[in-house]
C-alpha positions as CSV (number, residue, x, y, z in Angstrom):
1,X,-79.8,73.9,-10.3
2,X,-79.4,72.1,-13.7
3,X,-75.7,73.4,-13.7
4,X,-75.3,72.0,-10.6
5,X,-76.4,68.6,-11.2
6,X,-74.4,69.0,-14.7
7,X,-71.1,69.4,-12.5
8,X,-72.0,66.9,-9.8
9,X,-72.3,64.7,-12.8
10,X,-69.3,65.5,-14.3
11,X,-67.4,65.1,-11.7
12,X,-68.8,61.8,-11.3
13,X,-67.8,60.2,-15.0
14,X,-64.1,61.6,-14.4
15,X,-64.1,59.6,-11.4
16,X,-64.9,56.4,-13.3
17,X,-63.4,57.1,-16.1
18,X,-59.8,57.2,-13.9
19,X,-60.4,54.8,-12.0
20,X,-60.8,52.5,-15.0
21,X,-57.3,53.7,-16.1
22,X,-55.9,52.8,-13.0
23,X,-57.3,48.9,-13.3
24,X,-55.5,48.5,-17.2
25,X,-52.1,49.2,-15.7
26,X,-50.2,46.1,-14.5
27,X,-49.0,45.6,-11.4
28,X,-45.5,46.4,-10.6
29,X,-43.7,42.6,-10.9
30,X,-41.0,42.1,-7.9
31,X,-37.8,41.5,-9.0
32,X,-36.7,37.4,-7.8
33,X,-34.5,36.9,-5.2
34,X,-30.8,35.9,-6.6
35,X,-30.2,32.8,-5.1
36,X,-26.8,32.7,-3.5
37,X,-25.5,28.6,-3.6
38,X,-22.4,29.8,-2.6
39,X,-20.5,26.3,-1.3
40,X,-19.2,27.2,2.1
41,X,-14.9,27.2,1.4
42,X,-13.2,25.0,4.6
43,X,-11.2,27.5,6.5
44,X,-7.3,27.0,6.8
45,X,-6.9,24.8,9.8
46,X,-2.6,24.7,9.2
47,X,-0.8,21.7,9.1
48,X,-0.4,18.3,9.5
49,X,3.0,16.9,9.2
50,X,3.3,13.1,8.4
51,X,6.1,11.0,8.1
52,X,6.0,8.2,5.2
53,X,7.7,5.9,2.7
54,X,9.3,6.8,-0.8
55,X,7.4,4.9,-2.3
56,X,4.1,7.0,-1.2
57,X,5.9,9.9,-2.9
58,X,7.9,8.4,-5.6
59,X,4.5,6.9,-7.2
60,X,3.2,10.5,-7.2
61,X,0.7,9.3,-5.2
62,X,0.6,12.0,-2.6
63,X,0.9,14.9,-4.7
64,X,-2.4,13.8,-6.0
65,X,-3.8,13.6,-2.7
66,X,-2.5,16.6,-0.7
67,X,-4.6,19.7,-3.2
68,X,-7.3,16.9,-2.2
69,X,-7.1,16.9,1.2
70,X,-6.9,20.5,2.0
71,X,-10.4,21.2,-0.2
72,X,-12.1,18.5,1.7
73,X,-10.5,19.4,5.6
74,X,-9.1,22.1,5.6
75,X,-5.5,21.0,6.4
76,X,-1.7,21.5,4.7
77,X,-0.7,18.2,4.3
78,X,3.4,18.3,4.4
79,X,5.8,15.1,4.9
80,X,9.1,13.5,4.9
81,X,9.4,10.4,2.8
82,X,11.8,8.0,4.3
83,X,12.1,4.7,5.2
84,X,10.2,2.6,6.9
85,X,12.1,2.4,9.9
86,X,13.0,6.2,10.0
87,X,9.4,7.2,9.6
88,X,8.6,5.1,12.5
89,X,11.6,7.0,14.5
90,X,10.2,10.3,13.9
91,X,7.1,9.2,15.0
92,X,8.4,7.8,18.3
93,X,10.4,11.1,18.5
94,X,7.3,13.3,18.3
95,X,8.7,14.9,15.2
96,X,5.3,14.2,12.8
97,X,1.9,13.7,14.0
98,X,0.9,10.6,12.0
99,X,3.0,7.5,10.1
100,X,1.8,6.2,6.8
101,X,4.3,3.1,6.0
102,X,4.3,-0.3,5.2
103,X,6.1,-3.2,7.9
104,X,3.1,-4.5,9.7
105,X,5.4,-5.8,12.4
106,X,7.3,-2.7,12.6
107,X,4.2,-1.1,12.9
108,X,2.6,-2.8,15.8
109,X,6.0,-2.7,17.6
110,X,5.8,1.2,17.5
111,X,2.0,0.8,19.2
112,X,2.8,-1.9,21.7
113,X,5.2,0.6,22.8
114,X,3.1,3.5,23.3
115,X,4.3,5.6,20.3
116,X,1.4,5.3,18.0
117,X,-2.8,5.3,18.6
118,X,-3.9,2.5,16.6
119,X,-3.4,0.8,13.0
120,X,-5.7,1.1,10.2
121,X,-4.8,-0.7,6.9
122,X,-5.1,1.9,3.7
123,X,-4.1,-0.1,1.0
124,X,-1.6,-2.3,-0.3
125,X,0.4,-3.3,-3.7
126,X,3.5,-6.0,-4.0
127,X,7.0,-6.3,-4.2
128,X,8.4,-7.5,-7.4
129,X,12.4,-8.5,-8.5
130,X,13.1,-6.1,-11.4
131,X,16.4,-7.0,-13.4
132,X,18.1,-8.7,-16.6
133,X,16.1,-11.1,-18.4
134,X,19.1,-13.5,-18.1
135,X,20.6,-15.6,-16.6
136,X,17.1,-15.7,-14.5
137,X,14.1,-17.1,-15.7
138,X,10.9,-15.1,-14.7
139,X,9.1,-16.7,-12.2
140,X,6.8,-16.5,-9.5
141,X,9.3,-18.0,-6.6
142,X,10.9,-15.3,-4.9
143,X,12.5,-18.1,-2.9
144,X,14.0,-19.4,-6.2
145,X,15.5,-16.5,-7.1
146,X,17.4,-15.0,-4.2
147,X,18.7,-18.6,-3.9
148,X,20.5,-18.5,-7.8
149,X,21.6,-14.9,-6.7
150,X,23.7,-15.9,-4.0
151,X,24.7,-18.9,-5.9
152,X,25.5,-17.6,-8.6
153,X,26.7,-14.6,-7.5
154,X,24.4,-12.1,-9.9
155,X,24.7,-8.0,-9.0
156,X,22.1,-7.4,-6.6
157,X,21.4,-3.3,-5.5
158,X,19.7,-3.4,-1.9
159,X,18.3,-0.3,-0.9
160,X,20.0,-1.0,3.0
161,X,18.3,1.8,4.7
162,X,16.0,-0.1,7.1
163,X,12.9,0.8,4.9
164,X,9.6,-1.5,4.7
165,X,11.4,-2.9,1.1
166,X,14.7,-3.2,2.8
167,X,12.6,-5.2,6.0
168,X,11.5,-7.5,3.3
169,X,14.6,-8.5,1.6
170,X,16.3,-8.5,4.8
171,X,13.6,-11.2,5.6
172,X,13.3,-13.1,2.8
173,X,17.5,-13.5,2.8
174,X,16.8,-14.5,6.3
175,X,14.5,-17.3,6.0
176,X,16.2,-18.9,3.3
177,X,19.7,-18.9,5.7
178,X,21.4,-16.8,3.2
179,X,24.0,-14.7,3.8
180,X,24.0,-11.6,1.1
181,X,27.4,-10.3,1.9
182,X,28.6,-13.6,0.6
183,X,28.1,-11.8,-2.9
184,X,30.8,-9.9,-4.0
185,X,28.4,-8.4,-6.1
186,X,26.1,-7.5,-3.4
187,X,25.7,-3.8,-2.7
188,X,23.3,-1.3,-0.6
189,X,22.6,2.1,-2.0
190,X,21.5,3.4,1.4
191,X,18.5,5.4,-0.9
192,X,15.2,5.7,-2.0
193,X,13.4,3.2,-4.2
194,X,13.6,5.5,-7.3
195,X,17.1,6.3,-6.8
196,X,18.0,2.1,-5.8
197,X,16.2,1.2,-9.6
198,X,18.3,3.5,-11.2
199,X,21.6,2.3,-9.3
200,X,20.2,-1.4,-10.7
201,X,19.9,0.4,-14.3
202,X,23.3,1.6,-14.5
203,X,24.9,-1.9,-12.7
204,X,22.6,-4.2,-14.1
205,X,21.6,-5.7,-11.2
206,X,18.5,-7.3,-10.1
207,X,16.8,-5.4,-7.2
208,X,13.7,-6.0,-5.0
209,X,11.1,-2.9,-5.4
210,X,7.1,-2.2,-4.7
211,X,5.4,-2.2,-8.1
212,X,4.1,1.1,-8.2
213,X,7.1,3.0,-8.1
214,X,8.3,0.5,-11.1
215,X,5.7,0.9,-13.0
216,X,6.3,4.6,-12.7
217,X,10.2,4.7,-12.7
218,X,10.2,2.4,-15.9
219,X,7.7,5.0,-17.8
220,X,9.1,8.2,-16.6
221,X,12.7,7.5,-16.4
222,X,15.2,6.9,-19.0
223,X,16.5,3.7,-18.0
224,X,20.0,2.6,-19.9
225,X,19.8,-0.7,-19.5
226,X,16.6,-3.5,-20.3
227,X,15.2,-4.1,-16.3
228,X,11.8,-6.1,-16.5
229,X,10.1,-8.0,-13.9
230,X,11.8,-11.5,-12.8
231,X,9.9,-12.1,-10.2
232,X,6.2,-11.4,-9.1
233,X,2.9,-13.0,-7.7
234,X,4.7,-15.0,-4.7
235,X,2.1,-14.8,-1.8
236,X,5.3,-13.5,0.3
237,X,5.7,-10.6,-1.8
238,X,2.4,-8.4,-0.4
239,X,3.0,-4.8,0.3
240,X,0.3,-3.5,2.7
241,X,0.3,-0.1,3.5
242,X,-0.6,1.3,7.5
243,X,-1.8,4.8,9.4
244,X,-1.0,5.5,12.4
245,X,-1.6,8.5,14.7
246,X,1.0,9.2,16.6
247,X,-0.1,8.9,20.5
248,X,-0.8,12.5,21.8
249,X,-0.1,11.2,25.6
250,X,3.3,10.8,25.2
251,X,3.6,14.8,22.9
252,X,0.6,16.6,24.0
253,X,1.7,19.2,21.6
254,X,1.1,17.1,18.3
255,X,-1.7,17.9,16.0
256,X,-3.9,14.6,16.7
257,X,-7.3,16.4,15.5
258,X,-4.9,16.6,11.8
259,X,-3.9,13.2,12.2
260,X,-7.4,11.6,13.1
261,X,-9.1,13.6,10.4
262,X,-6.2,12.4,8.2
263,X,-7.1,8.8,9.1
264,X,-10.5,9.5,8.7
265,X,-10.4,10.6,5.3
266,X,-7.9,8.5,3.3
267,X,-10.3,5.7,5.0
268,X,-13.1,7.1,3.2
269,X,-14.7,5.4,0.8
270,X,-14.2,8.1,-1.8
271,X,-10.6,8.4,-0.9
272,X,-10.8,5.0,-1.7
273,X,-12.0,4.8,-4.5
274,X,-9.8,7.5,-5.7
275,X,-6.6,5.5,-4.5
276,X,-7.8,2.4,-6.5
277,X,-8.2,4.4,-10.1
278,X,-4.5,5.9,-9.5
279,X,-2.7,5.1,-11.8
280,X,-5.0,3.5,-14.3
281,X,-5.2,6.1,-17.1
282,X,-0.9,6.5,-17.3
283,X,-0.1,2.8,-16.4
284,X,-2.7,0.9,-17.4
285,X,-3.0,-0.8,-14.2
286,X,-3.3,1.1,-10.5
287,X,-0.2,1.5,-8.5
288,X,-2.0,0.2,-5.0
289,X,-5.4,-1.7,-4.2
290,X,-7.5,0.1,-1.2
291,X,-8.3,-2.3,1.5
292,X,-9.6,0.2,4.8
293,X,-11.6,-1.7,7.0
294,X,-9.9,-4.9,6.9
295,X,-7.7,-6.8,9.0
296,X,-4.8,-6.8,6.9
């Protein structure tokens, strides 16, 4: 009986004795979750072709923005840069799905008749005279200046190839009742803005050009010749800048979903923002000014 007692016993204080083994062991930890923050990448949507101005490509300006605008929509930005007037054609021929130039009348011509959506200003700069420091004094009267041109009959490049620039002068020559082909000197390159300054370079010539692609052409470029600013800060000289979706009633085939997320997001305000530090750190000054949401 006592050996049975002694077993039961026994038994007993091996019983305790693993149990209290079994409460010094630690729990087994579970290992944490990785977290995946994985930023969702926009998916290839294909592409939206635009037709715009030299100047929007000579300034470098679009290269900038086109890696930009494919992270953020999703769409291959791809253009032609023309003039004004040739933009505007390919537009009303349904050859791009969205205009980015700068003729404000042009402009709303092209919408009154059916070709484009609406306008929205993006930004704008000015128009400057670039040339030899003499025999013109620098001023800020544009009028002033194409009047001792003609008078005096000083080298004058034209670009002549019915871009927004080309409107301008055309204008401006127009107003004052001047006739520029009564300059022997007077000559049209029938080019871009870039190519036009460097035609001026090599003739010494005065020329009317947008700012930004100056300020870029007179930093990048060799230039032979001493070009500065003549003439700049006439009110008449504003450059403003328009978009314009081409109207998807008239070519149903266009890409208008590009084109209004295009619009959209160069409207932005961090598009914005990003157009009105471009520039700064090469130039010292930025080559346009964003002005969406106005009435300009």
């Amino acid at each position: 009986m006592k050996k049975k007692v002694l077993a039961v016993m026994l038994v007993a204080v091996m019983c305790l004795g693993l149990a209290a083994c079994a409460s010094k062991e630690e729990p087994k930890k579970e290992e944490p979750k990785k977290e995946t923050e994985s930023k969702d990448s926009v998916k290839d949507k294909g592409k939206l072709m635009m037709a715009t101005t030299t100047s929007t490509e000579d300034t470098g300006l679009l290269d900038y923005l086109k890696p930009l605008f494919k992270e953020d929509t999703g769409w291959d930005l791809e253009w032609n840069a023309v003039g004004t007037g040739e933009a505007l054609k390919m537009g009303e021929n349904g050859d791009v799905d969205v205009v980015l130039v700068h003729a404000k009348a042009s402009e709303e011509e092209f919408i009154a008749n059916g070709y484009g959506v609406e306008r929205f200003p993006v930004m704008y700069n000015d128009f400057v005279v670039i040339g030899p420091k003499e025999p013109i004094a620098k001023t800020e009267d544009i009028n002033a200046v194409f009047t001792q041109i003609i008078n005096d009959q000083l080298p004058f490049v034209s670009r002549g190839d019915d871009s927004g620039t080309d409107k301008k002068e055309k204008k401006i020559w127009s107003e004052l009742g001047l006739d520029p082909a009564s300059d022997p000197n007077y000559v049209e390159s029938g080019q871009g803005m870039g190519a036009t300054i460097t035609m001026a370079d090599e003739q010494k010539a005065y020329c009317l050009t947008d700012r930004g692609t100056w300020l870029k052409q007179s930093k990048d470029a060799t230039l032979e010749s001493e070009l500065e600013i003549i003439c700049e800060g006439d009110k008449n000289l504003l450059n403003q800048y328009g978009v314009i979706a081409v109207n998807p009633e008239k070519y149903p085939e266009l890409n208008n979903e590009g084109a209004n997320d295009f619009i959209k997001w160069i409207c932005s305000d961090k598009i914005q923002k990003l157009i009105g530090e471009y520039g700064i750190d090469e130039y010292g000054q930025a080559l346009f000014t964003p002005n969406a949401g106005t009435d300009s």
